[in-house]
N, CA, C and O atoms as a Maestro MAE file, in Angstrom:
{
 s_m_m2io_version
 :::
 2.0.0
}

f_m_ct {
 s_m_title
 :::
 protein
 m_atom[288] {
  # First column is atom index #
  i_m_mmod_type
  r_m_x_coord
  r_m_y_coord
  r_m_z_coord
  i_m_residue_number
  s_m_chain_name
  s_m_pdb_residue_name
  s_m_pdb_atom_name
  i_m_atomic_number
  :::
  1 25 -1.400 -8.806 -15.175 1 A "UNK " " N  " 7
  2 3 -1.111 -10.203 -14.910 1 A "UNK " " CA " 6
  3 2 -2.415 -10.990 -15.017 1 A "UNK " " C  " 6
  4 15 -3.378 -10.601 -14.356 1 A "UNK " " O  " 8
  5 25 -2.543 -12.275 -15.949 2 A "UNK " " N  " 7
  6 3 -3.193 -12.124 -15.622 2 A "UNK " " CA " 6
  7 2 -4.175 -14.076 -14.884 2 A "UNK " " C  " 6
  8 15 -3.902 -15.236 -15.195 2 A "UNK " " O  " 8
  9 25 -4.833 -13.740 -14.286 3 A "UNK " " N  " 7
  10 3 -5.345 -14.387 -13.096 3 A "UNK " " CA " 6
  11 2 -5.517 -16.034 -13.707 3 A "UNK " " C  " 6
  12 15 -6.210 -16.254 -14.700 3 A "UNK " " O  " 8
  13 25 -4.757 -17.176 -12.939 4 A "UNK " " N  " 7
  14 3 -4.843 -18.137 -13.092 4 A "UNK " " CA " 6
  15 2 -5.766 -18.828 -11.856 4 A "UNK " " C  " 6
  16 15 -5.780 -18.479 -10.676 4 A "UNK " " O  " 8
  17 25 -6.701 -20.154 -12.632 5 A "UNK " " N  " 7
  18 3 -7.762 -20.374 -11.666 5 A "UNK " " CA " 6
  19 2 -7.482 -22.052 -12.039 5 A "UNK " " C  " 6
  20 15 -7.732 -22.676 -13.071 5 A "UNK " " O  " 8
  21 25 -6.900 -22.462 -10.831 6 A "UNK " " N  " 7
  22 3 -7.268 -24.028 -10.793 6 A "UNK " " CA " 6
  23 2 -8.296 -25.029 -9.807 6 A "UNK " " C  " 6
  24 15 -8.470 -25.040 -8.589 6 A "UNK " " O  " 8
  25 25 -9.046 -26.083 -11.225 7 A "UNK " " N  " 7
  26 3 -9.942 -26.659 -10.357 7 A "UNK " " CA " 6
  27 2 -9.239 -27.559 -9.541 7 A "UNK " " C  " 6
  28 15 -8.021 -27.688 -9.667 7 A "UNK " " O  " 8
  29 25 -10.084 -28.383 -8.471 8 A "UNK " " N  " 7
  30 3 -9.715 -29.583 -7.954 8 A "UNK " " CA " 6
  31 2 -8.650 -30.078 -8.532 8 A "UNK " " C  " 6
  32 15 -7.470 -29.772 -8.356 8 A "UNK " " O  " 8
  33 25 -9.310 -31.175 -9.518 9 A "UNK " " N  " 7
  34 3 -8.706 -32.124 -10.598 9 A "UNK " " CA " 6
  35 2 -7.221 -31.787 -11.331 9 A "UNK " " C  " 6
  36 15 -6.425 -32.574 -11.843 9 A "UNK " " O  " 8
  37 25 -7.144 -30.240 -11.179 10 A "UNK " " N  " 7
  38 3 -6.081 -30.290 -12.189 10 A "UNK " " CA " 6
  39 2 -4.948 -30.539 -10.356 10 A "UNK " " C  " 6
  40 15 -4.230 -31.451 -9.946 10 A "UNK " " O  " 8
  41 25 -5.258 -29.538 -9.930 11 A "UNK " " N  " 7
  42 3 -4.757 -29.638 -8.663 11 A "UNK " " CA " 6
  43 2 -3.936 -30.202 -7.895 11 A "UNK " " C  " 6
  44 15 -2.975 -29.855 -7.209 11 A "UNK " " O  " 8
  45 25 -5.014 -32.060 -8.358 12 A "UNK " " N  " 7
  46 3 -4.959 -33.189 -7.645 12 A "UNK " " CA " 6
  47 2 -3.386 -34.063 -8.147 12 A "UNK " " C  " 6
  48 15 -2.584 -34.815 -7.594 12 A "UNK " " O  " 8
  49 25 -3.584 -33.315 -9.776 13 A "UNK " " N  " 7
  50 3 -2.739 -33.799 -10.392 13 A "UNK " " CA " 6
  51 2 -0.914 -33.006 -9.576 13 A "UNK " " C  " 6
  52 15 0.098 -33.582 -9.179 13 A "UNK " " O  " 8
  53 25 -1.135 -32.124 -9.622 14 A "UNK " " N  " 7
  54 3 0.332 -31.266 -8.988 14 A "UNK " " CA " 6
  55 2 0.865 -32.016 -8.041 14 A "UNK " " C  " 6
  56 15 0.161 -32.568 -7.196 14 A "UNK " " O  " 8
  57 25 2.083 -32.115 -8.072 15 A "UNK " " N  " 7
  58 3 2.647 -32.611 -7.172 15 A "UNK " " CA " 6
  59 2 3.234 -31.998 -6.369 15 A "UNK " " C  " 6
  60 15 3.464 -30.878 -6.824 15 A "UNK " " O  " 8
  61 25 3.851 -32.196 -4.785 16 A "UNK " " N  " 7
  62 3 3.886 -31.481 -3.822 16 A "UNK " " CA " 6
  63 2 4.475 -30.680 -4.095 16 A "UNK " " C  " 6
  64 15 3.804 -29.675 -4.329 16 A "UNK " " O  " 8
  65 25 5.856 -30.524 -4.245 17 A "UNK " " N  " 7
  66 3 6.754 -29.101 -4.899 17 A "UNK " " CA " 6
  67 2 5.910 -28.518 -5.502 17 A "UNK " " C  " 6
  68 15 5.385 -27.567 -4.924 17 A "UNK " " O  " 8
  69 25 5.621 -28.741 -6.392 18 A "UNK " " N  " 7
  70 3 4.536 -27.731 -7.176 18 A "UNK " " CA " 6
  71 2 3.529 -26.887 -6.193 18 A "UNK " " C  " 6
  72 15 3.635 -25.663 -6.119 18 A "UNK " " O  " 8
  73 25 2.722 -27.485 -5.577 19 A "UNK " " N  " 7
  74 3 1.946 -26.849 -4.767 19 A "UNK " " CA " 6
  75 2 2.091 -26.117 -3.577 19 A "UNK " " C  " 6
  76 15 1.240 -25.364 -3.104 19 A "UNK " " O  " 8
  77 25 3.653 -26.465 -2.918 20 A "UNK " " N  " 7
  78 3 3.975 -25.536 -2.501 20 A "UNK " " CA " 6
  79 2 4.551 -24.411 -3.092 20 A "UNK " " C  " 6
  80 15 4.401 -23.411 -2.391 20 A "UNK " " O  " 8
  81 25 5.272 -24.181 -4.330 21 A "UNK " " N  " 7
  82 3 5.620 -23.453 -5.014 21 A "UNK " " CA " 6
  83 2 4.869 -22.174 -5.374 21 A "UNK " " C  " 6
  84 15 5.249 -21.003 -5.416 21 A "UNK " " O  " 8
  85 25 3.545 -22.816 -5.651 22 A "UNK " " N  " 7
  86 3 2.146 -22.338 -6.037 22 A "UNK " " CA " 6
  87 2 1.556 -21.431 -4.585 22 A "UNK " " C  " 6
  88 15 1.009 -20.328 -4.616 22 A "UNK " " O  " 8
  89 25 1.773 -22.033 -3.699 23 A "UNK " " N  " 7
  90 3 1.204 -21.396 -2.085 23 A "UNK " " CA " 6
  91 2 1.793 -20.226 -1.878 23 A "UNK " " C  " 6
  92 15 1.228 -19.179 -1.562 23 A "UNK " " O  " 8
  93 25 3.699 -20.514 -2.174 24 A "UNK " " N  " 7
  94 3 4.917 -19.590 -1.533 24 A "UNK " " CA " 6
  95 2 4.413 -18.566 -2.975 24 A "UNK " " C  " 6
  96 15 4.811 -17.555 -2.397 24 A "UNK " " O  " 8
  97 25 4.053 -18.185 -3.897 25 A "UNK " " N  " 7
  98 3 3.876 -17.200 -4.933 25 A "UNK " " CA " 6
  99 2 2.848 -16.507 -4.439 25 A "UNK " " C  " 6
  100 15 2.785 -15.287 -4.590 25 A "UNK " " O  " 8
  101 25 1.731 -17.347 -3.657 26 A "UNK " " N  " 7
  102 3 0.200 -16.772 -3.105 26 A "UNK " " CA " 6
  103 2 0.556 -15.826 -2.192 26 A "UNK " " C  " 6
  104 15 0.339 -14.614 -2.195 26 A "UNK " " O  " 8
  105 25 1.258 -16.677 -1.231 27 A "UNK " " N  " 7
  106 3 2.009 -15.753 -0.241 27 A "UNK " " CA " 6
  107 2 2.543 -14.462 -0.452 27 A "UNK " " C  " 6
  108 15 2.253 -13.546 0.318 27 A "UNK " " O  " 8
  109 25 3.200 -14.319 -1.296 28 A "UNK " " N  " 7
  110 3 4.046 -13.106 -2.030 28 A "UNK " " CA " 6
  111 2 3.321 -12.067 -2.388 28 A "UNK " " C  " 6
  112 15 3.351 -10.859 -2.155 28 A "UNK " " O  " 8
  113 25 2.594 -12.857 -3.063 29 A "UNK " " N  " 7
  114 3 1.197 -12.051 -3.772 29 A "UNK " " CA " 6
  115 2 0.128 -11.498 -2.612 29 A "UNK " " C  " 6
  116 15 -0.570 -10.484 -2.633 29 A "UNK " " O  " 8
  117 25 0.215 -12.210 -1.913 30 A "UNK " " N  " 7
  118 3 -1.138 -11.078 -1.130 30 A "UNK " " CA " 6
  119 2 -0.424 -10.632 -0.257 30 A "UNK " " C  " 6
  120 15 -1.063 -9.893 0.493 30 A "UNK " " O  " 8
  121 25 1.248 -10.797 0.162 31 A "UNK " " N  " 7
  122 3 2.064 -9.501 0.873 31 A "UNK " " CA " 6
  123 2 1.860 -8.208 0.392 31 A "UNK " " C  " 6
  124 15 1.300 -7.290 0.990 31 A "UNK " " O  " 8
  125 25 2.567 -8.185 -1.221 32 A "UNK " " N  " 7
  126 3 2.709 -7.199 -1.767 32 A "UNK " " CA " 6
  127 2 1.308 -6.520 -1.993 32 A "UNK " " C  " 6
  128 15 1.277 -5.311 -1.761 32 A "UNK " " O  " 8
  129 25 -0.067 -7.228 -2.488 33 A "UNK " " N  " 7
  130 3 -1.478 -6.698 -2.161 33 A "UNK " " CA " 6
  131 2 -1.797 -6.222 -0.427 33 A "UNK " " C  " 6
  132 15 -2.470 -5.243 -0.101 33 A "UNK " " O  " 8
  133 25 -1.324 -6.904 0.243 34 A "UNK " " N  " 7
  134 3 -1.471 -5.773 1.691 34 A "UNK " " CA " 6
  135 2 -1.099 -4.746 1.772 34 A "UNK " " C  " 6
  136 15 -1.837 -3.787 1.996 34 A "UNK " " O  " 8
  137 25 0.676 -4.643 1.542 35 A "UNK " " N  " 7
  138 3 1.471 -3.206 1.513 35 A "UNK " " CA " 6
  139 2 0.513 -2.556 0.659 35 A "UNK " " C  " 6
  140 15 -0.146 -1.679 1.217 35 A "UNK " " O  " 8
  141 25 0.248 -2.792 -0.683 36 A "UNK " " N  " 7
  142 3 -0.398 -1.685 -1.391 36 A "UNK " " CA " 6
  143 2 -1.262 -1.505 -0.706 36 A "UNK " " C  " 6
  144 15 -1.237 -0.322 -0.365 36 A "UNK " " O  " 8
  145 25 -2.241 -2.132 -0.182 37 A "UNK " " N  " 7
  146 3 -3.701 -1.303 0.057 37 A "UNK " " CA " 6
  147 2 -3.444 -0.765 1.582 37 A "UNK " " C  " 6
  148 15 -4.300 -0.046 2.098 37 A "UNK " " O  " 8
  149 25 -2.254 -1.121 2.301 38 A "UNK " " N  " 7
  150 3 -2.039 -0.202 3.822 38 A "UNK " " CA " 6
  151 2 -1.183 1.281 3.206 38 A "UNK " " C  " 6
  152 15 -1.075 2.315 3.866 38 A "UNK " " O  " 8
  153 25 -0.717 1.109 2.024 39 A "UNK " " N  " 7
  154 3 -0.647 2.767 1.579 39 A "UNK " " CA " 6
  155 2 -1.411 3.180 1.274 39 A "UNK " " C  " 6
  156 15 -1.548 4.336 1.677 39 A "UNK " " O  " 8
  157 25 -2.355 2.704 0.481 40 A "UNK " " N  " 7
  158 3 -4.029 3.348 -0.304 40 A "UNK " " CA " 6
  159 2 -4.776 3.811 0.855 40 A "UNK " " C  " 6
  160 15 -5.614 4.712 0.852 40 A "UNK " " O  " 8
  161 25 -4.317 2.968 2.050 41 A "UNK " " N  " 7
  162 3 -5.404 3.029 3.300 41 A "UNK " " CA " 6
  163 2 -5.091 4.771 3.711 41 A "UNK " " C  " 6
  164 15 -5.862 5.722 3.834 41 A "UNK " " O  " 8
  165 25 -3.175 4.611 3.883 42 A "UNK " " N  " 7
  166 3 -2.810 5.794 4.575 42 A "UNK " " CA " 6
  167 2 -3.251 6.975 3.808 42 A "UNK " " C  " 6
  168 15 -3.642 7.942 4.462 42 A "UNK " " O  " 8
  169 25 -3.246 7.046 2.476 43 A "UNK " " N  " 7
  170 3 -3.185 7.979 1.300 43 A "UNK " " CA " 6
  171 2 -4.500 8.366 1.612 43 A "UNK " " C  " 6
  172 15 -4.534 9.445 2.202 43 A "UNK " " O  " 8
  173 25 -5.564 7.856 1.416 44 A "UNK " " N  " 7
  174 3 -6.784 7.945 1.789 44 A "UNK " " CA " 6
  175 2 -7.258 8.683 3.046 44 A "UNK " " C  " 6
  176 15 -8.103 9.567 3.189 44 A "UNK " " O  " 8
  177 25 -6.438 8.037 3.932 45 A "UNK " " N  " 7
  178 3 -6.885 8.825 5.556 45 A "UNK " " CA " 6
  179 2 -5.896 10.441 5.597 45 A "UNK " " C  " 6
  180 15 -6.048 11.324 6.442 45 A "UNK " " O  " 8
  181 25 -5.204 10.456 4.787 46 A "UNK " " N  " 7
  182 3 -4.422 12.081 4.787 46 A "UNK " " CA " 6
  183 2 -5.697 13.123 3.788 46 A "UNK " " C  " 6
  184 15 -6.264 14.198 3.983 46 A "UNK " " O  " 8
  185 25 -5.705 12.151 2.760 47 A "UNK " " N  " 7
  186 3 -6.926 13.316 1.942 47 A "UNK " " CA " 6
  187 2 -7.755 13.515 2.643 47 A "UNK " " C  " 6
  188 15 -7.912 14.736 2.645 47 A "UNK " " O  " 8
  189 25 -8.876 12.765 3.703 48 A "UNK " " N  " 7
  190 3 -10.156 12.805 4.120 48 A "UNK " " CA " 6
  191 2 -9.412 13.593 5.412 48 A "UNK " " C  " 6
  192 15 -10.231 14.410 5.833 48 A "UNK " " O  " 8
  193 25 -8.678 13.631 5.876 49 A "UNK " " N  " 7
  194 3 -8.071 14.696 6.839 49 A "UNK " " CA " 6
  195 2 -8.230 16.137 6.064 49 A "UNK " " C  " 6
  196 15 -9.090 16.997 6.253 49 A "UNK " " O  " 8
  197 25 -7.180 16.135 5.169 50 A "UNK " " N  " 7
  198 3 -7.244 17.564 4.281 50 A "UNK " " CA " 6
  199 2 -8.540 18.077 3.962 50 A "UNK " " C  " 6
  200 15 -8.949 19.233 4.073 50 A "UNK " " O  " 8
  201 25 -9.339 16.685 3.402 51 A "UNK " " N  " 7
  202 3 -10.581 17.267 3.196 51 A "UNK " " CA " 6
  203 2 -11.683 18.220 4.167 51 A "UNK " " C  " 6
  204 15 -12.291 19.268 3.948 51 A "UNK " " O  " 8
  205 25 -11.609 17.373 5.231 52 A "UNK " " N  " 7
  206 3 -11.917 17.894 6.731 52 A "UNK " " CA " 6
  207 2 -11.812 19.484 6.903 52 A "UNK " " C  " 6
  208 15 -12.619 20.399 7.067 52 A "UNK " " O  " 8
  209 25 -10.077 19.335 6.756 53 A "UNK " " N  " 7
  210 3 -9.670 20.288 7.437 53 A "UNK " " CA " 6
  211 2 -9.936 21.794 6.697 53 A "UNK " " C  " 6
  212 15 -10.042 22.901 7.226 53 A "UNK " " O  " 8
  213 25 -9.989 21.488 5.584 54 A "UNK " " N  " 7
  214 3 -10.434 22.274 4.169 54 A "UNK " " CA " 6
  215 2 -11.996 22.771 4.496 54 A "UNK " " C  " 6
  216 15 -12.208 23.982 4.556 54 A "UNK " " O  " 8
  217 25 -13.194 21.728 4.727 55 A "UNK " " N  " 7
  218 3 -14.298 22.220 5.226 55 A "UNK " " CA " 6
  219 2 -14.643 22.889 6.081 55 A "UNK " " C  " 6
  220 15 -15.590 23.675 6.094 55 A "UNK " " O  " 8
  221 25 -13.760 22.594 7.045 56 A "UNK " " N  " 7
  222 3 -13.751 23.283 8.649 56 A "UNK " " CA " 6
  223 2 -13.411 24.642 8.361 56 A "UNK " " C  " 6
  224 15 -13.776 25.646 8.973 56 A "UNK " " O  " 8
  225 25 -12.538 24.543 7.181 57 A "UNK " " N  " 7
  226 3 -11.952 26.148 7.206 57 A "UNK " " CA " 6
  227 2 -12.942 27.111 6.784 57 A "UNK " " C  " 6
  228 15 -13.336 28.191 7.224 57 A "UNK " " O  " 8
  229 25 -13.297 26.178 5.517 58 A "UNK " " N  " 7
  230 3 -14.313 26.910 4.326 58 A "UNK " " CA " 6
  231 2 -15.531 27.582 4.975 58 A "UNK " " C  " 6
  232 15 -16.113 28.570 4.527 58 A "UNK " " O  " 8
  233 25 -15.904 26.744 6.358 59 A "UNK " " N  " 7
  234 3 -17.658 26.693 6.932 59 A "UNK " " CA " 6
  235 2 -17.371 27.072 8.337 59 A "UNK " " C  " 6
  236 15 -18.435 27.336 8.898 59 A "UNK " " O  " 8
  237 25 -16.123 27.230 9.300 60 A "UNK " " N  " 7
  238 3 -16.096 27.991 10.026 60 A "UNK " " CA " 6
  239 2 -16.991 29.361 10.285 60 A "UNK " " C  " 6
  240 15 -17.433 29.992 9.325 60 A "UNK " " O  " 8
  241 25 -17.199 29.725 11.489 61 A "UNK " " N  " 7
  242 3 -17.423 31.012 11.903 61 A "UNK " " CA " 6
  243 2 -16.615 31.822 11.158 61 A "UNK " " C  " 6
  244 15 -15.526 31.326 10.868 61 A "UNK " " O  " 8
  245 25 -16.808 32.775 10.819 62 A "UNK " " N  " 7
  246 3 -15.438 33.868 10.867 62 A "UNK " " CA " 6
  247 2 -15.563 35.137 11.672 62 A "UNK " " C  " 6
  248 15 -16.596 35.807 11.676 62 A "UNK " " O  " 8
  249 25 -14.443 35.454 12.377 63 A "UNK " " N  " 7
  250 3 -13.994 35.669 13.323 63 A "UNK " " CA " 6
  251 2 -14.497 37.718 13.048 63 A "UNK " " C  " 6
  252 15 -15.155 38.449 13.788 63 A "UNK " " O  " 8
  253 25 -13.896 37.986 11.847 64 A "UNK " " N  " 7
  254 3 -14.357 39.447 11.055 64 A "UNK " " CA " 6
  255 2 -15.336 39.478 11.078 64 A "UNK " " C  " 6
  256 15 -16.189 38.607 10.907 64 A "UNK " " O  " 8
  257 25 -15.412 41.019 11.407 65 A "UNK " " N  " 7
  258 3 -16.940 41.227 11.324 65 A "UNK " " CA " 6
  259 2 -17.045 42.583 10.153 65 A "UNK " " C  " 6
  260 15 -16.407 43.629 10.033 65 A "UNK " " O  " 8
  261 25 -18.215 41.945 9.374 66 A "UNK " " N  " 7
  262 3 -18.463 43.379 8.201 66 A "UNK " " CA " 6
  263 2 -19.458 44.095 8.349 66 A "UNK " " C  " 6
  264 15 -20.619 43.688 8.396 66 A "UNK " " O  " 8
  265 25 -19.037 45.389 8.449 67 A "UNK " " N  " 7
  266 3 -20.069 46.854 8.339 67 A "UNK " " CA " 6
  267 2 -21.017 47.088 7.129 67 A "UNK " " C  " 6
  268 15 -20.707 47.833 6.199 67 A "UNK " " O  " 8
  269 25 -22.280 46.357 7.203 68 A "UNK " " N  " 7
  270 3 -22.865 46.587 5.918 68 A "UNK " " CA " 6
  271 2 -23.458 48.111 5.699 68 A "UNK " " C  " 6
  272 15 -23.941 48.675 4.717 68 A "UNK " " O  " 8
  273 25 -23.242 48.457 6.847 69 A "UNK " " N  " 7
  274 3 -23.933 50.126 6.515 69 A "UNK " " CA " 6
  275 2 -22.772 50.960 5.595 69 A "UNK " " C  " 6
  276 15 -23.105 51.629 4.617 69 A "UNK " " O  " 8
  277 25 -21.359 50.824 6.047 70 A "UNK " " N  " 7
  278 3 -20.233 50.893 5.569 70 A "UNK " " CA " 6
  279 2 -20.289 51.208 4.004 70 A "UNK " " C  " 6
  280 15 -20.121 52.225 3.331 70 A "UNK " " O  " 8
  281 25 -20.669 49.589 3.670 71 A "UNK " " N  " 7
  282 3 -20.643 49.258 2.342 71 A "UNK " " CA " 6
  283 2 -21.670 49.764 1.517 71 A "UNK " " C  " 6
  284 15 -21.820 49.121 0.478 71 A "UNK " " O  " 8
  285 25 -22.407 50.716 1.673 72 A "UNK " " N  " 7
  286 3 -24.021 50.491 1.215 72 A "UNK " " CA " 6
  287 2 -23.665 51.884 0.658 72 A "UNK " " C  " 6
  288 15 -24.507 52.536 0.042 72 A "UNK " " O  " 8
  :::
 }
 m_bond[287] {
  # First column is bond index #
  i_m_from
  i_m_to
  i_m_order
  :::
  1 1 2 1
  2 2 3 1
  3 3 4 2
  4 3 5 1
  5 5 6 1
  6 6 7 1
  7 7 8 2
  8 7 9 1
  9 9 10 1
  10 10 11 1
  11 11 12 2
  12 11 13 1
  13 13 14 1
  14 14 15 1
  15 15 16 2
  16 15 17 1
  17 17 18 1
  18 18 19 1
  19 19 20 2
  20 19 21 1
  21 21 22 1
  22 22 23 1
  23 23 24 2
  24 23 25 1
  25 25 26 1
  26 26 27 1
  27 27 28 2
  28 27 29 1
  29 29 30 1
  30 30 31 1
  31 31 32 2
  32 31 33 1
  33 33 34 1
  34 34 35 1
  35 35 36 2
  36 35 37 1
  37 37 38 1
  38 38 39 1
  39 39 40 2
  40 39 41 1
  41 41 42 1
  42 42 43 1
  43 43 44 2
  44 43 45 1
  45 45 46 1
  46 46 47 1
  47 47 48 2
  48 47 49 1
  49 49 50 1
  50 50 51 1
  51 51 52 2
  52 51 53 1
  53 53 54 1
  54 54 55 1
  55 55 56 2
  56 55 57 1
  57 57 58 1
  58 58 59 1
  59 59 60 2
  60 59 61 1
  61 61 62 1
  62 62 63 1
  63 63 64 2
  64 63 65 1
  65 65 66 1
  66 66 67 1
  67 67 68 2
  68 67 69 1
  69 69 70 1
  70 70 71 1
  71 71 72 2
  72 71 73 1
  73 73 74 1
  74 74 75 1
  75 75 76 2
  76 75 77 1
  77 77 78 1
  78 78 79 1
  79 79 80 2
  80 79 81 1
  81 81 82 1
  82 82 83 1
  83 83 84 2
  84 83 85 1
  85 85 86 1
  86 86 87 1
  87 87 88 2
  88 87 89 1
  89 89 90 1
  90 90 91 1
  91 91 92 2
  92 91 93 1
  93 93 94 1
  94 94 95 1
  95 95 96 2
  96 95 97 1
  97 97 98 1
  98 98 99 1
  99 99 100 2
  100 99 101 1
  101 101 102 1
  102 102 103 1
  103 103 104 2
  104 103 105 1
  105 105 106 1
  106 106 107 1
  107 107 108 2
  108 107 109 1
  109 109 110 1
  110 110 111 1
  111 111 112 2
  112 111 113 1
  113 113 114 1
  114 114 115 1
  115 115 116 2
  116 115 117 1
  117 117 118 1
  118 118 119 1
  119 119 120 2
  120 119 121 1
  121 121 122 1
  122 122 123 1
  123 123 124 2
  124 123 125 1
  125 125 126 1
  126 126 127 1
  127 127 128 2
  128 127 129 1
  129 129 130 1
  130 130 131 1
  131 131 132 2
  132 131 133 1
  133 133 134 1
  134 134 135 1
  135 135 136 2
  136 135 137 1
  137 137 138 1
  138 138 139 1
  139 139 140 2
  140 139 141 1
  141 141 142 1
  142 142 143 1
  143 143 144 2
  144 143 145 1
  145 145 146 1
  146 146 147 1
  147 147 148 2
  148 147 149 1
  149 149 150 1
  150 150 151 1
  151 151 152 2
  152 151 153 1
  153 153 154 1
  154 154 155 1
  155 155 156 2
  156 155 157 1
  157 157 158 1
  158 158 159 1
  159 159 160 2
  160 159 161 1
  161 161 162 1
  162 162 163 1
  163 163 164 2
  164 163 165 1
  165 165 166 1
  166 166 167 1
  167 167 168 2
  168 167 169 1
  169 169 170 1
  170 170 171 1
  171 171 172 2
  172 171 173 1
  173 173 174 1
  174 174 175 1
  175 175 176 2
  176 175 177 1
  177 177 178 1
  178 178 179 1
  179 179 180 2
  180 179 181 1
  181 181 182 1
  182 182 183 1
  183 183 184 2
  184 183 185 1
  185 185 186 1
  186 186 187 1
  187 187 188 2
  188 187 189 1
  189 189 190 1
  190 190 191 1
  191 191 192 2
  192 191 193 1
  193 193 194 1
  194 194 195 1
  195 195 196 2
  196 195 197 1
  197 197 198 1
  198 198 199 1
  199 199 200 2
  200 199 201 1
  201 201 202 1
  202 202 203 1
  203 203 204 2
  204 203 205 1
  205 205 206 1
  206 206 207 1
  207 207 208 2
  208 207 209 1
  209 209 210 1
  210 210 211 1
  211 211 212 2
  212 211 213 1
  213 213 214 1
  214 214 215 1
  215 215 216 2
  216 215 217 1
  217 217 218 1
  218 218 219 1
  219 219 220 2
  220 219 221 1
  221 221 222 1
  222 222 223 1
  223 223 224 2
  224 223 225 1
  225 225 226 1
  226 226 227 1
  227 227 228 2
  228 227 229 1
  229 229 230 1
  230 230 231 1
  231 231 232 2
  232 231 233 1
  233 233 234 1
  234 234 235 1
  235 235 236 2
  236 235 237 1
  237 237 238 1
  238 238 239 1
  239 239 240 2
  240 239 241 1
  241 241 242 1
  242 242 243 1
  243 243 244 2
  244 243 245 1
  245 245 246 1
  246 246 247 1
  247 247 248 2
  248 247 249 1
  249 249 250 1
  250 250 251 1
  251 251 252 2
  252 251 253 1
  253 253 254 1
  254 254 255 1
  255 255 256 2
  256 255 257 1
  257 257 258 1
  258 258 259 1
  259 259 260 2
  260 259 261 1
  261 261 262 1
  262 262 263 1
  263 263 264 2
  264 263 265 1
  265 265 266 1
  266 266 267 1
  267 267 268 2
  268 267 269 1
  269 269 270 1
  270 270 271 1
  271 271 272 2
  272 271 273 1
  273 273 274 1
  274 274 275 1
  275 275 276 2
  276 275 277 1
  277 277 278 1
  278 278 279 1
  279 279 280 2
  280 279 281 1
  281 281 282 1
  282 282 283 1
  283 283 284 2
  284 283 285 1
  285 285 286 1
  286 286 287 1
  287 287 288 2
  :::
 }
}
């Protein structure tokens, strides 16, 4: 889509319907830009969880213990 930019002047010219018309679309538009980025937010905070939880696993203690004389 792509991005419309009005100065003052043209602005000045719109008449009220119009500019509210123009507001109620803004509106819409940065609803639907919130929802998206409060899923991006959630999506985000589940990976950096996984990620976490993935490190914790990887870099844990471990609990086994190995006999290197065993192995030798």
């Amino acid at each position: 889509m792509k991005e419309i930019i009005f100065n003052e002047g043209q602005l000045n010219r719109f008449t009220k319907k119009q500019i509210i018309e123009l507001f109620l679309a803004q509106q819409e538009q940065l609803q639907k830009q919130t929802t998206q980025l409060e899923e991006l937010n959630r999506k985000f905070d589940l990976i950096y969880e996984q990620l976490t939880m993935s490190r914790a696993d990887r870099f844990a203690q471990k609990t086994e213990k190995f006999d290197y004389d065993r192995n030798r």
